[in-house]
C-alpha positions in Angstrom: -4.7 -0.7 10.4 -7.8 -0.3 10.8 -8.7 -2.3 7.5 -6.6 -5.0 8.9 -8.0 -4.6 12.4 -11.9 -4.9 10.6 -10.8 -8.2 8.7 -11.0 -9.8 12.1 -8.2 -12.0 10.9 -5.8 -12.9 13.9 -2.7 -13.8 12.0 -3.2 -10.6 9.3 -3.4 -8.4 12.4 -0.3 -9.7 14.1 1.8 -9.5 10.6 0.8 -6.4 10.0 1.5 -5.1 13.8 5.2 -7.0 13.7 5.9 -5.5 10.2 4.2 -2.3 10.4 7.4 -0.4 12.5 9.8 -2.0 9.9 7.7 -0.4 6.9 7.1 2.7 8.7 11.2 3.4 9.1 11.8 2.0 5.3 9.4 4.7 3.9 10.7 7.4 6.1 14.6 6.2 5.1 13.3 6.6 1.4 10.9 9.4 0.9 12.3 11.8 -1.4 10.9 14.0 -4.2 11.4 11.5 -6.4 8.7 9.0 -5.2 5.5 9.8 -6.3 2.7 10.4 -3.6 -1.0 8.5 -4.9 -3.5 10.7 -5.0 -6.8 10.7 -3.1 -8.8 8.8 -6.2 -6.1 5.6 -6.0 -6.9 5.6 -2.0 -10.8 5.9 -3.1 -10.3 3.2 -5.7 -8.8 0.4 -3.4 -11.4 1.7 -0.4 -14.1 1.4 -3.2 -12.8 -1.9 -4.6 -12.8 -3.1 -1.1 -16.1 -2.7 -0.3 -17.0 -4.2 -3.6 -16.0 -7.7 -2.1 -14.6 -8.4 -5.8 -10.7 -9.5 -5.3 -9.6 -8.3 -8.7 -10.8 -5.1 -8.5 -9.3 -4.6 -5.1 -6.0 -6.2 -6.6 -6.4 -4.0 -9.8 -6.9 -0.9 -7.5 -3.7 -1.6 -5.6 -1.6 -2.5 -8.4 -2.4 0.9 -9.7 -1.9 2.5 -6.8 1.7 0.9 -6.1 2.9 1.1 -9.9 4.2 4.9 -9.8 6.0 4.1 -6.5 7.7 0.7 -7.3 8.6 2.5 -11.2 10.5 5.3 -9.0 11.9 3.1 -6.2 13.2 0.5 -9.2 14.9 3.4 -11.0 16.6 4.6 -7.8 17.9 1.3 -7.2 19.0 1.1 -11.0 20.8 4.5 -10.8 
């Protein structure tokens, strides 16, 4: 949030407050051993990215970061 929140962006704070309780009870109804937790350098690499105020790094970072969880989700909905 509090990336959001520093945005200053109205409408990106108030979609991320409506959605955030939805998210919150989706990962809790799916955390299992099998998703993969990122690692402190893939939370350093999108902070870093950020503050770079380049968009593709920060989009590179994040895709990074979410490809091990999306890989393991898809397979669990496949199986």
């Amino acid at each position: 949030m509090a990336i959001i929140a520093a945005s200053a962006n109205r409408a990106m704070i108030e979609i991320y407050q409506f959605f955030s309780a939805s998210i919150a009870e989706t990962i809790a109804a799916t955390l299992d051993d099998e998703i993969p937790e990122p690692d402190m350098r893939a939370h350093a690499d999108i902070i870093d990215a950020i503050a770079t105020g380049d968009p593709q790094q920060a989009d590179a970072a994040v895709r990074r970061f979410m490809a091990p969880i999306i890989s393991a989700l898809d397979r669990m909905l496949l199986s």
